[in-house]
C-alpha atoms as a printed R data frame, in Angstrom:
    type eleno elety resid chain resno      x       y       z
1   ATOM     1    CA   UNK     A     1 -4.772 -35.938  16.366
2   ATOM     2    CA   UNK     A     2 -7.684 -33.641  15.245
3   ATOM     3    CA   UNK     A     3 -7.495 -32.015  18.507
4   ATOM     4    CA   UNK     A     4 -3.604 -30.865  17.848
5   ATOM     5    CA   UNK     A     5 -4.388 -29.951  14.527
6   ATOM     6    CA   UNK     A     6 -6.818 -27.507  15.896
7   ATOM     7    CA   UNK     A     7 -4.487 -26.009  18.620
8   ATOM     8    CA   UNK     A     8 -1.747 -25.749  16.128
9   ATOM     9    CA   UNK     A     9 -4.265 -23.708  13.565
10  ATOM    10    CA   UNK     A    10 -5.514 -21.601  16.547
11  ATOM    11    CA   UNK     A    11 -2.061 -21.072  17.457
12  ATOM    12    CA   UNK     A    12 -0.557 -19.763  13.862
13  ATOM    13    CA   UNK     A    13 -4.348 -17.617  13.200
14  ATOM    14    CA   UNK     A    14 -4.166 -14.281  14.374
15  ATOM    15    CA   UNK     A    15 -6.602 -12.703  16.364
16  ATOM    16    CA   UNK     A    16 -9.843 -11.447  14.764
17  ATOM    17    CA   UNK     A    17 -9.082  -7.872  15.445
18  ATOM    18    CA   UNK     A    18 -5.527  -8.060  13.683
19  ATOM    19    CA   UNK     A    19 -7.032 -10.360  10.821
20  ATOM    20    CA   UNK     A    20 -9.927  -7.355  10.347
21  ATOM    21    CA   UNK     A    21 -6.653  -4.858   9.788
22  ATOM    22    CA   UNK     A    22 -5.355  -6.938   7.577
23  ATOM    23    CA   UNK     A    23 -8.697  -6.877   5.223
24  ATOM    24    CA   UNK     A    24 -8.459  -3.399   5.869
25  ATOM    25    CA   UNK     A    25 -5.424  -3.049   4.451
26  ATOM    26    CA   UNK     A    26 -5.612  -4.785   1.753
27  ATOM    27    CA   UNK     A    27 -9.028  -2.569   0.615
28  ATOM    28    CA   UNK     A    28 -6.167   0.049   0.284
29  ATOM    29    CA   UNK     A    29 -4.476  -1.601  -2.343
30  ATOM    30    CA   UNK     A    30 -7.825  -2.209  -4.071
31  ATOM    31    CA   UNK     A    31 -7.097   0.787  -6.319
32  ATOM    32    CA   UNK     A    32 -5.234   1.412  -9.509
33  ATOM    33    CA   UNK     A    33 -4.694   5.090  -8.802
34  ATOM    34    CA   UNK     A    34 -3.208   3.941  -5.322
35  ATOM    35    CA   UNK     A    35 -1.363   1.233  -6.613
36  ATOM    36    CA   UNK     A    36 -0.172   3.858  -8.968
37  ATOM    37    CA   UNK     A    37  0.893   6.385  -6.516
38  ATOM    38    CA   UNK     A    38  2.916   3.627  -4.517
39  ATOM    39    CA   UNK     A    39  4.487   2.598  -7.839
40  ATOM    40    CA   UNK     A    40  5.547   5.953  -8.444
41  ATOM    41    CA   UNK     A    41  7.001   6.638  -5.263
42  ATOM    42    CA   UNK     A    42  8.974   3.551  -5.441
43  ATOM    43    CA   UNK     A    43 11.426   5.976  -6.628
44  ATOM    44    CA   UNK     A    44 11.161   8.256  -3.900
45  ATOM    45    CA   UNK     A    45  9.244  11.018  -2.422
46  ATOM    46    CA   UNK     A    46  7.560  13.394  -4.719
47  ATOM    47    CA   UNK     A    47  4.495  16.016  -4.046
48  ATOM    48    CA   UNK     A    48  0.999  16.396  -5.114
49  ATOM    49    CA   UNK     A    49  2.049  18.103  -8.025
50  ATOM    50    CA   UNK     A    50  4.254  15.566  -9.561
51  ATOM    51    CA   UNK     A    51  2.370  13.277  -8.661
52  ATOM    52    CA   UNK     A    52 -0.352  14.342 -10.301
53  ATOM    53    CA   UNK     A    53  1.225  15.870 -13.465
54  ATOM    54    CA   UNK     A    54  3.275  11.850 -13.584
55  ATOM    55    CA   UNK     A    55  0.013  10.064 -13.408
56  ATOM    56    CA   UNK     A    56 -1.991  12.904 -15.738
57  ATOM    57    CA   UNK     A    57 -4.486  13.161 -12.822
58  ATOM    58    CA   UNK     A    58 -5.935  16.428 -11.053
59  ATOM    59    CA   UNK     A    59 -4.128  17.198  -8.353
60  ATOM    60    CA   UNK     A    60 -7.470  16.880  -5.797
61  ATOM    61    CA   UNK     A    61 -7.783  13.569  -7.182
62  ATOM    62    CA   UNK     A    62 -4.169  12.555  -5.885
63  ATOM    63    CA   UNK     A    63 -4.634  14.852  -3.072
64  ATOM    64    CA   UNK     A    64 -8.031  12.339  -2.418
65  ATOM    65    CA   UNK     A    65 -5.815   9.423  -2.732
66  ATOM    66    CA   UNK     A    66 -2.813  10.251  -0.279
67  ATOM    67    CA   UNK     A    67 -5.221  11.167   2.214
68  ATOM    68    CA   UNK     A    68 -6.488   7.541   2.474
69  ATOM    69    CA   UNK     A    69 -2.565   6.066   1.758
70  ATOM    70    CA   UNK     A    70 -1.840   8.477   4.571
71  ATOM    71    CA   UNK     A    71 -5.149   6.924   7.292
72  ATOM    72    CA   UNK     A    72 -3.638   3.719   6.432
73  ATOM    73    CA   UNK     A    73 -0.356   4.367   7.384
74  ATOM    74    CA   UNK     A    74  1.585   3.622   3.567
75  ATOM    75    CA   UNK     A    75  2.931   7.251   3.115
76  ATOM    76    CA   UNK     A    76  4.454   9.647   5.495
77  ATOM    77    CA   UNK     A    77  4.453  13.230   4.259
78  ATOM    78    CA   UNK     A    78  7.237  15.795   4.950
79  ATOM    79    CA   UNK     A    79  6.605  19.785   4.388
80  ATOM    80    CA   UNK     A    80  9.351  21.819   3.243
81  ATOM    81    CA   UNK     A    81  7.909  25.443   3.020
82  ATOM    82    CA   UNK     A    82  4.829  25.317   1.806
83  ATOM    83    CA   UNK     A    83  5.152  22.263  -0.404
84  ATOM    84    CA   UNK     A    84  4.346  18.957   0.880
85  ATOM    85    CA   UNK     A    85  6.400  15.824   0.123
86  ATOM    86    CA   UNK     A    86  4.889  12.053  -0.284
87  ATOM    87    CA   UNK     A    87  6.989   8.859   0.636
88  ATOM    88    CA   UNK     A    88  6.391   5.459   1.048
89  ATOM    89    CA   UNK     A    89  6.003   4.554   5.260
90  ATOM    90    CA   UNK     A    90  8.957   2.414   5.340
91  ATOM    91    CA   UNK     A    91  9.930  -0.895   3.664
92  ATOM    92    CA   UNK     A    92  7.208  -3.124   4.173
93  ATOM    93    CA   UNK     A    93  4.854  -0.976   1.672
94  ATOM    94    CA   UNK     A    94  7.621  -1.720  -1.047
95  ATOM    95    CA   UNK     A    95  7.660  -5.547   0.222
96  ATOM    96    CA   UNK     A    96  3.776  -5.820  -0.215
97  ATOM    97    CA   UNK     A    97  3.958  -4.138  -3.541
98  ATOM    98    CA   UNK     A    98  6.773  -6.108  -5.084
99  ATOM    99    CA   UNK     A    99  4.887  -9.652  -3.762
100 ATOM   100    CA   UNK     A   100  2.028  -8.809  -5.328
101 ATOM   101    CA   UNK     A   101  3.348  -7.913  -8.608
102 ATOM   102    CA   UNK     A   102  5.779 -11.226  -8.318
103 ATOM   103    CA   UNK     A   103  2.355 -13.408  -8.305
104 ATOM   104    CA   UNK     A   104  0.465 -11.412 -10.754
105 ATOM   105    CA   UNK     A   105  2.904 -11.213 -13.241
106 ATOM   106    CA   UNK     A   106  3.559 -15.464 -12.088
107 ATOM   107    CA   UNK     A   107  0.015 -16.046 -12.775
108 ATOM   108    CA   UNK     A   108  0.474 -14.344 -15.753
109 ATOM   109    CA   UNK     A   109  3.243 -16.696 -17.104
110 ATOM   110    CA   UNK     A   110  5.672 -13.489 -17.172
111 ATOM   111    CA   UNK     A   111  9.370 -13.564 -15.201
């Protein structure tokens, strides 16, 4: 029996390489002025100036921000002259954000 509970465990654990991405990850969202950013583009692309002027930051401080949302793959930009647009990657960065936020604000005793 202990033997099958160890296959099945070694089965349903992913690698140590993919578990390392996921800490990674995760790091990312170890930021309020990330988490921020993500929040704010929940409703949809917006650029470094918004941004910043939305979240009463300086704009090199968002500009700091998207660049390591950007290396880990949670916003896509999109140039349109000279003005560079933020979105979220795709759905999954939503997904993340919304679970999160559902157990916080569980822990918290909130609905």
């Amino acid at each position: 029996m202990e033997n099958h509970t160890s296959d099945l465990i070694k089965r349903n654990t992913p690698d140590i390489e993919t578990l390392y991405d996921l800490s990674e990850l995760f790091k990312v969202f170890g930021d309020t002025t990330r988490i921020r950013i993500i929040a704010a583009l929940l409703d949809g692309e917006m650029c470094v100036y918004h941004l910043a002027e939305y979240l009463e930051m300086g704009q090199s401080a968002i500009s700091h921000q998207l660049r390591i949302l950007r290396s880990a793959g949670l916003v896509r930009p999109r140039r349109e002259g000279k003005t560079i647009f933020y979105s979220l990657d795709d759905e999954h960065i939503e997904m993340i954000y919304n679970m999160g936020l559902a157990h916080i604000r569980h822990k918290k005793g909130e609905a």
